[in-house]
mmCIF file of the N, C-alpha and C atoms, coordinates in Angstrom:
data_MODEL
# 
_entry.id   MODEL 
# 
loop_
_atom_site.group_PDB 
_atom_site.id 
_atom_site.type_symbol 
_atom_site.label_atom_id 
_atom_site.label_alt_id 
_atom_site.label_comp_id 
_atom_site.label_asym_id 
_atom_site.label_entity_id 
_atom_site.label_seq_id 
_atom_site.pdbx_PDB_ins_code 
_atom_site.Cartn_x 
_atom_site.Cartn_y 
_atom_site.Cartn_z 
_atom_site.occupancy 
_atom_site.B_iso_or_equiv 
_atom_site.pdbx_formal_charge 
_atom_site.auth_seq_id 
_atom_site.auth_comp_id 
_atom_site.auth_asym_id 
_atom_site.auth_atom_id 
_atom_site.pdbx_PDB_model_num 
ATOM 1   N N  . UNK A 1 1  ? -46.071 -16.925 14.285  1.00 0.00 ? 1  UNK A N  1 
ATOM 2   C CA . UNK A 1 1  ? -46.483 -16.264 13.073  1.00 0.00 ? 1  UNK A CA 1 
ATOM 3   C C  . UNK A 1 1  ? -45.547 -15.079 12.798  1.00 0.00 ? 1  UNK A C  1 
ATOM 4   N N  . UNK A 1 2  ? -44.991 -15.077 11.821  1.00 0.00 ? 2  UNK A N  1 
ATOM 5   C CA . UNK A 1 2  ? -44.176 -13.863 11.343  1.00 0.00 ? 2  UNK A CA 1 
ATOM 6   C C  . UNK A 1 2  ? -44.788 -12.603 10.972  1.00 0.00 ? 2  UNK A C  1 
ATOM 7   N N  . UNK A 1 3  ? -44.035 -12.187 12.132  1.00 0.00 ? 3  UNK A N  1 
ATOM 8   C CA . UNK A 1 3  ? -44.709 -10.070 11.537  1.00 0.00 ? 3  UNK A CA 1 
ATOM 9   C C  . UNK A 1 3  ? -44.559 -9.513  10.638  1.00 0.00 ? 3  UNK A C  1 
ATOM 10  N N  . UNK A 1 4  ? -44.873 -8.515  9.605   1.00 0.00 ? 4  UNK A N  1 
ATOM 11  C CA . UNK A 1 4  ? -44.949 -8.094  8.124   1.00 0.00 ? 4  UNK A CA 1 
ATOM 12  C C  . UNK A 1 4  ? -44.112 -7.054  9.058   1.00 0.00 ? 4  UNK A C  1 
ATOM 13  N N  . UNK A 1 5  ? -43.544 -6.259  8.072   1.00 0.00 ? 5  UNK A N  1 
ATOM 14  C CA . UNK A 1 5  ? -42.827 -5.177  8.171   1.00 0.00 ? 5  UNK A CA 1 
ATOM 15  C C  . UNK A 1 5  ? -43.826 -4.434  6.954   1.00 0.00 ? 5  UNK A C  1 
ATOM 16  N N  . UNK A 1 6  ? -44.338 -3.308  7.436   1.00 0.00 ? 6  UNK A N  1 
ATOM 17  C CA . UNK A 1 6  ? -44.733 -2.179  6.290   1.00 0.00 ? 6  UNK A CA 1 
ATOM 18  C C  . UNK A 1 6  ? -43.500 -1.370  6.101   1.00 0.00 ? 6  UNK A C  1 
ATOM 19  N N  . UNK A 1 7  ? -44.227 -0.456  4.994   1.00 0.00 ? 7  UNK A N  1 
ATOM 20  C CA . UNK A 1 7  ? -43.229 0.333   4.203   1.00 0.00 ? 7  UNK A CA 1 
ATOM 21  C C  . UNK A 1 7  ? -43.298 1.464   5.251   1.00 0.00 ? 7  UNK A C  1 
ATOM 22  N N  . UNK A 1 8  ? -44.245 1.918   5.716   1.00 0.00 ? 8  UNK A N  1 
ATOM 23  C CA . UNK A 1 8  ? -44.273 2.879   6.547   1.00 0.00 ? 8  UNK A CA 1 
ATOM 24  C C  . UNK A 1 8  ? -43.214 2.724   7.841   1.00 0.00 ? 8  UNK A C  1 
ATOM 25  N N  . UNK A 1 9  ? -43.095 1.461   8.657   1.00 0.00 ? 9  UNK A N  1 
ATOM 26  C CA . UNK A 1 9  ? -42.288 1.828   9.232   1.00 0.00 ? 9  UNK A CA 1 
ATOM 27  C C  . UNK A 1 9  ? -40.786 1.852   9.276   1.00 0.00 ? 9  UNK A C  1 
ATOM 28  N N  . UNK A 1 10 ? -40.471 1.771   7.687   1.00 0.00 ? 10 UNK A N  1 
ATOM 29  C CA . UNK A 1 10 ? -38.923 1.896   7.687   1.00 0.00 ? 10 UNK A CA 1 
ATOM 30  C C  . UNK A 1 10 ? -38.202 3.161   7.760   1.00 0.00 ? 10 UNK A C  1 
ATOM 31  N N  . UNK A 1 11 ? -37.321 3.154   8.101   1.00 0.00 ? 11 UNK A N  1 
ATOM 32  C CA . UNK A 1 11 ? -36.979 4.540   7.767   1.00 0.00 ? 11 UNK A CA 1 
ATOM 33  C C  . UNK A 1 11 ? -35.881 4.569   6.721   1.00 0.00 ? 11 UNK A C  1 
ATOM 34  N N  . UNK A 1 12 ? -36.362 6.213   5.541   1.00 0.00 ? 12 UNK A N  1 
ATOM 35  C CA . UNK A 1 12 ? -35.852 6.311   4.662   1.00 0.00 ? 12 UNK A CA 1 
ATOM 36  C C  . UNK A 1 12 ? -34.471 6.024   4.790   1.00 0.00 ? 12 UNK A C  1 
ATOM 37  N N  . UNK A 1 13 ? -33.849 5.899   3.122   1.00 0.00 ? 13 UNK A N  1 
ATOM 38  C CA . UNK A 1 13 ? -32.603 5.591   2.983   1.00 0.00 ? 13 UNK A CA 1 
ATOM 39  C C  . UNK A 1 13 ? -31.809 7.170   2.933   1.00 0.00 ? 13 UNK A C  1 
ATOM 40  N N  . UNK A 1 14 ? -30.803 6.222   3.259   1.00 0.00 ? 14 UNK A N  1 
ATOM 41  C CA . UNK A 1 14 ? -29.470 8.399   3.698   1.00 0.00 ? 14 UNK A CA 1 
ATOM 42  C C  . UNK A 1 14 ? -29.049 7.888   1.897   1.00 0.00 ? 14 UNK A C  1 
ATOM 43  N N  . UNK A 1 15 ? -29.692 9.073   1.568   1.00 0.00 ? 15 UNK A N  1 
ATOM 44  C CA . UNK A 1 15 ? -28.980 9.649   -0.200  1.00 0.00 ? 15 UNK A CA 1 
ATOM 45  C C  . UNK A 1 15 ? -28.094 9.901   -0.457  1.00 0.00 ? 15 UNK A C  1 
ATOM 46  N N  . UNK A 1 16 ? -26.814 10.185  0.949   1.00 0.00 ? 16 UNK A N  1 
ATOM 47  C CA . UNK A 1 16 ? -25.699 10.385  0.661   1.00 0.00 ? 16 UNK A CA 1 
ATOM 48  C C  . UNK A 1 16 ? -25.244 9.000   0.601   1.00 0.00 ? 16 UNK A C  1 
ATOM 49  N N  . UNK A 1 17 ? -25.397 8.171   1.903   1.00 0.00 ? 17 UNK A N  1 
ATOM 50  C CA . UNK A 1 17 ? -24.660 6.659   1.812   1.00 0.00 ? 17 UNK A CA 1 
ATOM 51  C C  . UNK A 1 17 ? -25.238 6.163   0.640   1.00 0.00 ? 17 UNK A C  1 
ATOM 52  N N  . UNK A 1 18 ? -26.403 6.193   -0.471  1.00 0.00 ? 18 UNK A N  1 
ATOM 53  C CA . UNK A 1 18 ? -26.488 5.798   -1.326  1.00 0.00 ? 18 UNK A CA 1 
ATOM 54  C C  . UNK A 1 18 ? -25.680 6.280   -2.611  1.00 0.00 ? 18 UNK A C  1 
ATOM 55  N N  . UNK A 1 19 ? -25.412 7.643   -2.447  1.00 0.00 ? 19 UNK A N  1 
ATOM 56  C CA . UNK A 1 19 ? -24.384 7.840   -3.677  1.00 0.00 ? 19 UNK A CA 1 
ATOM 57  C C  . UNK A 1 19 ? -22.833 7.276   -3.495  1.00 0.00 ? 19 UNK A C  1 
ATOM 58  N N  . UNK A 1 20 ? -22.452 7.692   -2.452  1.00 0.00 ? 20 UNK A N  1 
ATOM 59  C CA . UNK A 1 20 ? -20.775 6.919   -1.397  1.00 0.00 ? 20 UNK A CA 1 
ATOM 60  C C  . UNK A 1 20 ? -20.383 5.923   -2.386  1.00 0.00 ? 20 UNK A C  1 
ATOM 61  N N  . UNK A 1 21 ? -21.940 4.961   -2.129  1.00 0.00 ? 21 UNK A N  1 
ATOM 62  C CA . UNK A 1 21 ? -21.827 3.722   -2.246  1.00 0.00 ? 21 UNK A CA 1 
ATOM 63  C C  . UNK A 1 21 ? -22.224 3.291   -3.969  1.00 0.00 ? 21 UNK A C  1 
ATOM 64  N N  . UNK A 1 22 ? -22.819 4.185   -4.941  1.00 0.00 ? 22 UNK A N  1 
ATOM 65  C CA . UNK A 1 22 ? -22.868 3.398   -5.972  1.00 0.00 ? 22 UNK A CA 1 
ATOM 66  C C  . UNK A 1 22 ? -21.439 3.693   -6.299  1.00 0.00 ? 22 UNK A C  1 
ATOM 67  N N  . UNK A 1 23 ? -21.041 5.084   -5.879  1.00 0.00 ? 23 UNK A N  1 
ATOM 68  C CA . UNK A 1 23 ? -19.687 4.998   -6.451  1.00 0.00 ? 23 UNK A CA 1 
ATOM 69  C C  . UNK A 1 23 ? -18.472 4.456   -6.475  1.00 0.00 ? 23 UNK A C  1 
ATOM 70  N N  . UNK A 1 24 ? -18.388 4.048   -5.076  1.00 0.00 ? 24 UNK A N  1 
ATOM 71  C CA . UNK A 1 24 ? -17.667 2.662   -4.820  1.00 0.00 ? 24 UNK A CA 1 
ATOM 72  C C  . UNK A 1 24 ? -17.877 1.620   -5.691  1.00 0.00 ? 24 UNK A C  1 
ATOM 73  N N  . UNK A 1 25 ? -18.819 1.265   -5.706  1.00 0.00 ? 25 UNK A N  1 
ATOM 74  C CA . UNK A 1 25 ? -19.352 -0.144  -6.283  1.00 0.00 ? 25 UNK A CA 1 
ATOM 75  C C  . UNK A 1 25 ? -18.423 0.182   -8.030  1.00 0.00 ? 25 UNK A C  1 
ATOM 76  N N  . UNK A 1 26 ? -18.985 1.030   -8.501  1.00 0.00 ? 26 UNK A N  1 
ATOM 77  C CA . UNK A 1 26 ? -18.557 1.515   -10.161 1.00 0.00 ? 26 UNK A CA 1 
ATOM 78  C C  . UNK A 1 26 ? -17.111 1.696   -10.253 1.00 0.00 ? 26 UNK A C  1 
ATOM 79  N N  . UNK A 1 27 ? -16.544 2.226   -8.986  1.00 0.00 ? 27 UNK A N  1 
ATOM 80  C CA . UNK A 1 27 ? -15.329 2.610   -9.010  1.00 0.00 ? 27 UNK A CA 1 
ATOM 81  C C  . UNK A 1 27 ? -14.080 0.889   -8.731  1.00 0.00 ? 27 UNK A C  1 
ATOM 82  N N  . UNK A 1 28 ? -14.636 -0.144  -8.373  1.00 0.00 ? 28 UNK A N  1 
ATOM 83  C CA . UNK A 1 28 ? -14.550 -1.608  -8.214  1.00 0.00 ? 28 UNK A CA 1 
ATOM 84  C C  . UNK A 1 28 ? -15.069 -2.206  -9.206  1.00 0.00 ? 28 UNK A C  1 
ATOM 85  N N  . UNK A 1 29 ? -15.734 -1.735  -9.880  1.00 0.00 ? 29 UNK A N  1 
ATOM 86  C CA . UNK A 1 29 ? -15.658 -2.241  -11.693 1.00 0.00 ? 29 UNK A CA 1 
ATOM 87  C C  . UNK A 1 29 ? -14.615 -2.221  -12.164 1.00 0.00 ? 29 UNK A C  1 
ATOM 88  N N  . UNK A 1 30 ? -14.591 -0.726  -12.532 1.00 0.00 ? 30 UNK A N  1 
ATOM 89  C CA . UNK A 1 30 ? -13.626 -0.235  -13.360 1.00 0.00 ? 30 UNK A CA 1 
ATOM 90  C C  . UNK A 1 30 ? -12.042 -0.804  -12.895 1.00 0.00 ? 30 UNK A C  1 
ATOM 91  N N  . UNK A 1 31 ? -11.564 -0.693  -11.805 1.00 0.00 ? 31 UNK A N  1 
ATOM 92  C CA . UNK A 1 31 ? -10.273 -1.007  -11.548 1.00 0.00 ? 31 UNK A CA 1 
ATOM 93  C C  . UNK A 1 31 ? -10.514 -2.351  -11.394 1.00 0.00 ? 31 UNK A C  1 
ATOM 94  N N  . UNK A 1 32 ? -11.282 -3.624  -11.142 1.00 0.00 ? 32 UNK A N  1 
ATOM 95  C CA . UNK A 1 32 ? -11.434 -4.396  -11.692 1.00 0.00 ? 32 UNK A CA 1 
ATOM 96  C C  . UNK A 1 32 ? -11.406 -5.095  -13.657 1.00 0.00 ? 32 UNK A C  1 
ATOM 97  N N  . UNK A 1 33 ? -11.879 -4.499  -14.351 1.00 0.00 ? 33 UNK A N  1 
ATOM 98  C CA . UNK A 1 33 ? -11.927 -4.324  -16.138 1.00 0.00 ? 33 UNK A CA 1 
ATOM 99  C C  . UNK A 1 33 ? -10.471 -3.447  -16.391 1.00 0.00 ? 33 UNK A C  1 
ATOM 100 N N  . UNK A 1 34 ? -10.170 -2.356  -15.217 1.00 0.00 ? 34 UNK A N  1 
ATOM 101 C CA . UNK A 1 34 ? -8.188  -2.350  -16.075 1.00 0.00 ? 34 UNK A CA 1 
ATOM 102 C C  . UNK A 1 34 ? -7.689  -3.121  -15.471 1.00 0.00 ? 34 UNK A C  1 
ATOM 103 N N  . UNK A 1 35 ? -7.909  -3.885  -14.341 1.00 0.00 ? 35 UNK A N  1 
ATOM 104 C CA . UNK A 1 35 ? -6.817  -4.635  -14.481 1.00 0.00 ? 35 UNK A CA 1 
ATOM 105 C C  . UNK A 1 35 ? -6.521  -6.090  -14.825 1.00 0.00 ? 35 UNK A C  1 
ATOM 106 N N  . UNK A 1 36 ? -7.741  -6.747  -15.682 1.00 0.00 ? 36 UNK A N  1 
ATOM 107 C CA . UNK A 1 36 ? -7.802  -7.602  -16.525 1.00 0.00 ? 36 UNK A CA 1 
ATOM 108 C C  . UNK A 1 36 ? -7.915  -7.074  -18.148 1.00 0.00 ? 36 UNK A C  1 
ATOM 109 N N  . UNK A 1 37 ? -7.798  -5.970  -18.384 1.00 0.00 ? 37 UNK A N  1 
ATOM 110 C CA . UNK A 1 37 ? -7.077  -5.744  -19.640 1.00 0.00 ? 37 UNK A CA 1 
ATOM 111 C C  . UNK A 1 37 ? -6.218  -5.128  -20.379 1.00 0.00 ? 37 UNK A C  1 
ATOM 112 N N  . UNK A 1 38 ? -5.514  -4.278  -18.987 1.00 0.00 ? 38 UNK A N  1 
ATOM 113 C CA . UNK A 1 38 ? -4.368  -3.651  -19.404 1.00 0.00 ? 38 UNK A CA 1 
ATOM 114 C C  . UNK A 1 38 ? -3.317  -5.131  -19.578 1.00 0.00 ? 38 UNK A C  1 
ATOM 115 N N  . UNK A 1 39 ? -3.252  -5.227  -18.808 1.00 0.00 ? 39 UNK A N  1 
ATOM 116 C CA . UNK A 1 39 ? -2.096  -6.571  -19.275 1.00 0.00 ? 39 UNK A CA 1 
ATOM 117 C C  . UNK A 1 39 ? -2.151  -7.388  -20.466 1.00 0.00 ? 39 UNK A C  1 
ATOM 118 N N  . UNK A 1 40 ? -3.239  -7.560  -20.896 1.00 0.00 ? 40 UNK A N  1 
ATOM 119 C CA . UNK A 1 40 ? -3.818  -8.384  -22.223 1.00 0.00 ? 40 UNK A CA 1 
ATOM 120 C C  . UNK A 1 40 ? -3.656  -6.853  -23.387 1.00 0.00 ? 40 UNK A C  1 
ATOM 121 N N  . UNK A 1 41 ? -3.558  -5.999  -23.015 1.00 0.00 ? 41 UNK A N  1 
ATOM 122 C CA . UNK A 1 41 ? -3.658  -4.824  -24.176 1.00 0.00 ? 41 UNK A CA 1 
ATOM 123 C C  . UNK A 1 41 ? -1.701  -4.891  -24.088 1.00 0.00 ? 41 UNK A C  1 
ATOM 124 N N  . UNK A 1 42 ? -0.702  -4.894  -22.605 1.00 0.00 ? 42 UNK A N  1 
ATOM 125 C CA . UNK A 1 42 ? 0.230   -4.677  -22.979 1.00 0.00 ? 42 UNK A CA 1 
ATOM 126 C C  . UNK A 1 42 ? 1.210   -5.985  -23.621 1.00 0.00 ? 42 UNK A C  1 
ATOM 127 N N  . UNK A 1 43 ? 0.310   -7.113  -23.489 1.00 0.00 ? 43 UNK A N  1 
ATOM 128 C CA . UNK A 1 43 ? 1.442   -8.588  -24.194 1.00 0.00 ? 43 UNK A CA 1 
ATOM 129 C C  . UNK A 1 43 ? 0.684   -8.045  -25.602 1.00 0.00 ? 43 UNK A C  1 
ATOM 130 N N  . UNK A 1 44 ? -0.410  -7.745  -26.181 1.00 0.00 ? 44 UNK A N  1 
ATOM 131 C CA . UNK A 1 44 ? -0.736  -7.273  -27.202 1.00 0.00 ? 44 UNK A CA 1 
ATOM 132 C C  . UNK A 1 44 ? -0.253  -6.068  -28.531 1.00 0.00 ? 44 UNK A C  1 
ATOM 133 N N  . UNK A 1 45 ? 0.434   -5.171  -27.543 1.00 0.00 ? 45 UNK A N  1 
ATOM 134 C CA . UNK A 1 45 ? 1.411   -4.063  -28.141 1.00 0.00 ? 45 UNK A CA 1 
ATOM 135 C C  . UNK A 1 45 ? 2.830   -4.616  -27.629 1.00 0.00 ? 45 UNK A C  1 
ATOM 136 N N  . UNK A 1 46 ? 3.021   -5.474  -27.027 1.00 0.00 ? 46 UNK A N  1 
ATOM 137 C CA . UNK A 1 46 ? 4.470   -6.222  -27.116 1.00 0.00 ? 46 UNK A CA 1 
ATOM 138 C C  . UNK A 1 46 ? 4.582   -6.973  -28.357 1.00 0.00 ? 46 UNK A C  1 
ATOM 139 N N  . UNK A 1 47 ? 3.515   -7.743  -28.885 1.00 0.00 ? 47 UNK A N  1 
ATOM 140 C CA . UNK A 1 47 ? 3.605   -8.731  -29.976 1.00 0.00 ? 47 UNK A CA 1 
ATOM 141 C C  . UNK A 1 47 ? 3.768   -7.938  -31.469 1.00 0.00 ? 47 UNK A C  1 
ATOM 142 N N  . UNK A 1 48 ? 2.935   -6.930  -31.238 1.00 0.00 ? 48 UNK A N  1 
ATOM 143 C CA . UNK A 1 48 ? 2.815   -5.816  -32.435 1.00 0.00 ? 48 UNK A CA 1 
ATOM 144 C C  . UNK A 1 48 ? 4.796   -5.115  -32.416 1.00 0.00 ? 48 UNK A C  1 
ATOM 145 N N  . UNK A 1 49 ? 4.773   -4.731  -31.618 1.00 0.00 ? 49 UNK A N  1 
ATOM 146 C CA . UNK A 1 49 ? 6.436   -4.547  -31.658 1.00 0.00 ? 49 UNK A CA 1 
ATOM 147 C C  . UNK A 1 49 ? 7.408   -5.398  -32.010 1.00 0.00 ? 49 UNK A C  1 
ATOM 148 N N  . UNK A 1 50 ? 7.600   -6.545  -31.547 1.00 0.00 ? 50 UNK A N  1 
ATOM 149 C CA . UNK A 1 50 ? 8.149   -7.711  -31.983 1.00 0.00 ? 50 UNK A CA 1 
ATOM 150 C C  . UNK A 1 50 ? 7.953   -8.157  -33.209 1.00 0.00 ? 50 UNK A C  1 
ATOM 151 N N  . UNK A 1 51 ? 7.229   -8.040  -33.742 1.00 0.00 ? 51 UNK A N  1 
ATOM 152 C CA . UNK A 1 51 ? 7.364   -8.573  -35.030 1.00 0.00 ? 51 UNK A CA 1 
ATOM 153 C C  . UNK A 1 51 ? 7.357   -7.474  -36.319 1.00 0.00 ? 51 UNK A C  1 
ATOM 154 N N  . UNK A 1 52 ? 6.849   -5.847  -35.845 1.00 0.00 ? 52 UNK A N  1 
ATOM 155 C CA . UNK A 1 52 ? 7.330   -4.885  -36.683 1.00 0.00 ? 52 UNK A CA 1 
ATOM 156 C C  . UNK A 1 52 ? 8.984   -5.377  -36.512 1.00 0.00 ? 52 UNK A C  1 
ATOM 157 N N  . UNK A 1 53 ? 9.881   -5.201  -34.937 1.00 0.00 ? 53 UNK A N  1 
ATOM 158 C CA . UNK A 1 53 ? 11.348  -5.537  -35.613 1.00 0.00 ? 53 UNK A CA 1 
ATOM 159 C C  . UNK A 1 53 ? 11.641  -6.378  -35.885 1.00 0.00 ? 53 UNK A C  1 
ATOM 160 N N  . UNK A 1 54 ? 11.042  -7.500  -36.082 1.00 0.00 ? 54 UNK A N  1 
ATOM 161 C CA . UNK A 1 54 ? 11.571  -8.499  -36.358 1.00 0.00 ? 54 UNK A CA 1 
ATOM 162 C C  . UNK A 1 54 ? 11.373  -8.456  -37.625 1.00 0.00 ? 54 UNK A C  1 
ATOM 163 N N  . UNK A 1 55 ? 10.318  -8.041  -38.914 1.00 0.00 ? 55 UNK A N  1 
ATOM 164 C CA . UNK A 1 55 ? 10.468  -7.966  -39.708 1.00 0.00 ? 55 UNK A CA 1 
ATOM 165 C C  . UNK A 1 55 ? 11.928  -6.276  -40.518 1.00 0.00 ? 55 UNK A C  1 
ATOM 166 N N  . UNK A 1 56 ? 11.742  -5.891  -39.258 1.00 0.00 ? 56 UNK A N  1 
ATOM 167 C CA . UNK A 1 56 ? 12.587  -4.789  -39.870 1.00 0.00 ? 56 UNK A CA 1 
ATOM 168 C C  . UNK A 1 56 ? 13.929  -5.364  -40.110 1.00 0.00 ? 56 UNK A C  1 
ATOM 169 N N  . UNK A 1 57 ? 14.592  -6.112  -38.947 1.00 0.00 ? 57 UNK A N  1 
ATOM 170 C CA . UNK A 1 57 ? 15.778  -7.156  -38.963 1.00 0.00 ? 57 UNK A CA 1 
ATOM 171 C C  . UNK A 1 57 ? 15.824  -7.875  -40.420 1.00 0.00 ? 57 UNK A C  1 
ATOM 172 N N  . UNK A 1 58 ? 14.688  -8.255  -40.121 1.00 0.00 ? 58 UNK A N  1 
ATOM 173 C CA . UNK A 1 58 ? 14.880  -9.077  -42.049 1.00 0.00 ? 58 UNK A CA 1 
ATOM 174 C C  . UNK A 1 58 ? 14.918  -8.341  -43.021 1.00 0.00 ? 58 UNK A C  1 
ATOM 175 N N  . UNK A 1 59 ? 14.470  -7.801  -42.843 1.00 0.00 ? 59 UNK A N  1 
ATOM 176 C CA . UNK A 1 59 ? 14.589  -7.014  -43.777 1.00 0.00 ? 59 UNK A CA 1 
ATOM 177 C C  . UNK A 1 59 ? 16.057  -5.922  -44.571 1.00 0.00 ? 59 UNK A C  1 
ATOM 178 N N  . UNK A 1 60 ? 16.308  -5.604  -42.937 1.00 0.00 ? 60 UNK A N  1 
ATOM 179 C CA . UNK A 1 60 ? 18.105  -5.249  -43.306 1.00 0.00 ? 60 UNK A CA 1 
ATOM 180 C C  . UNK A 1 60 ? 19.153  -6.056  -43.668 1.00 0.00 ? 60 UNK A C  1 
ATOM 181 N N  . UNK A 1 61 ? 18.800  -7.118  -43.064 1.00 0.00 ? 61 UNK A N  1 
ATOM 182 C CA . UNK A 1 61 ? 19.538  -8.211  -43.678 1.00 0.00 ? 61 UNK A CA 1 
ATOM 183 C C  . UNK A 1 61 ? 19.807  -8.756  -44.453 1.00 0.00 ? 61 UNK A C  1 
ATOM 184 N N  . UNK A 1 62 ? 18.378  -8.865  -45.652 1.00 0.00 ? 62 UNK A N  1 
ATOM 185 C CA . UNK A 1 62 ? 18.182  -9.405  -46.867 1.00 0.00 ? 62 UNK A CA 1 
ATOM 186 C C  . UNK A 1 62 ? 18.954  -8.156  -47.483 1.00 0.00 ? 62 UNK A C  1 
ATOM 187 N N  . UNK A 1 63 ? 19.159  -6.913  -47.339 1.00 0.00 ? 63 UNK A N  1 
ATOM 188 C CA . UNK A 1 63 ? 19.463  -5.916  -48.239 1.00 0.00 ? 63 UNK A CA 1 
ATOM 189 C C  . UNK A 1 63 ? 20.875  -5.703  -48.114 1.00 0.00 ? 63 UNK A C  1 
ATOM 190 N N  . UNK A 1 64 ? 21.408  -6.228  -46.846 1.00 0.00 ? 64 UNK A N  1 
ATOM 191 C CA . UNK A 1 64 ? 22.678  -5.877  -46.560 1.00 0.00 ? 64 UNK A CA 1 
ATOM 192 C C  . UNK A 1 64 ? 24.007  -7.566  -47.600 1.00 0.00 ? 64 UNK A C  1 
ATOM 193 N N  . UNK A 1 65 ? 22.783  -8.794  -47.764 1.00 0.00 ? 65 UNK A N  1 
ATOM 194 C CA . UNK A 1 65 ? 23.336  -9.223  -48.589 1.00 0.00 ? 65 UNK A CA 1 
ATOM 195 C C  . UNK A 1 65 ? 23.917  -9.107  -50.036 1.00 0.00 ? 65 UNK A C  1 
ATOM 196 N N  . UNK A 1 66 ? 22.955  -8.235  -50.916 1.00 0.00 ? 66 UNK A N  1 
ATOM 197 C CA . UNK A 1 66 ? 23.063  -8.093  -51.732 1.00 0.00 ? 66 UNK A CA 1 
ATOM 198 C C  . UNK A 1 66 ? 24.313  -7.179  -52.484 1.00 0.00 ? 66 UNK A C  1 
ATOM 199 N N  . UNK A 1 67 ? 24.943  -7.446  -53.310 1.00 0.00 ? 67 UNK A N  1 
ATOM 200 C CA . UNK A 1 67 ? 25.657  -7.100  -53.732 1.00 0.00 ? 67 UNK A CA 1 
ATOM 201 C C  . UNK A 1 67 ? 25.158  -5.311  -54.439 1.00 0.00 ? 67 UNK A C  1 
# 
């Protein structure tokens, strides 16, 4: 037959290893979430660049034809 464990005889939790530890946990989010979207934010401001010069290119070009 399995023994119950009461609440009484546990002993409390250490409030410090509980803060340590949410902050760990939050702090393994976060550098988890940058580093699945800094890379997607920087091919994102690569594409935005690329095609501001690329339209700027055409743009000199078309003007540099003209008489």
């Amino acid at each position: 037959m399995p023994s119950l464990v009461r609440s009484s005889d546990l002993k409390p939790e250490n409030k410090t290893l509980v803060v340590v530890t949410t902050i760990l946990q939050l702090s393994a989010v976060v550098v988890v979430w940058l580093l699945a979207i800094v890379p997607a934010a920087l091919l994102a401001l690569a594409a935005i660049i690329g095609k501001t010069i690329a339209g700027a290119l055409r743009g000199s070009r078309n003007r540099s034809t003209t008489p």
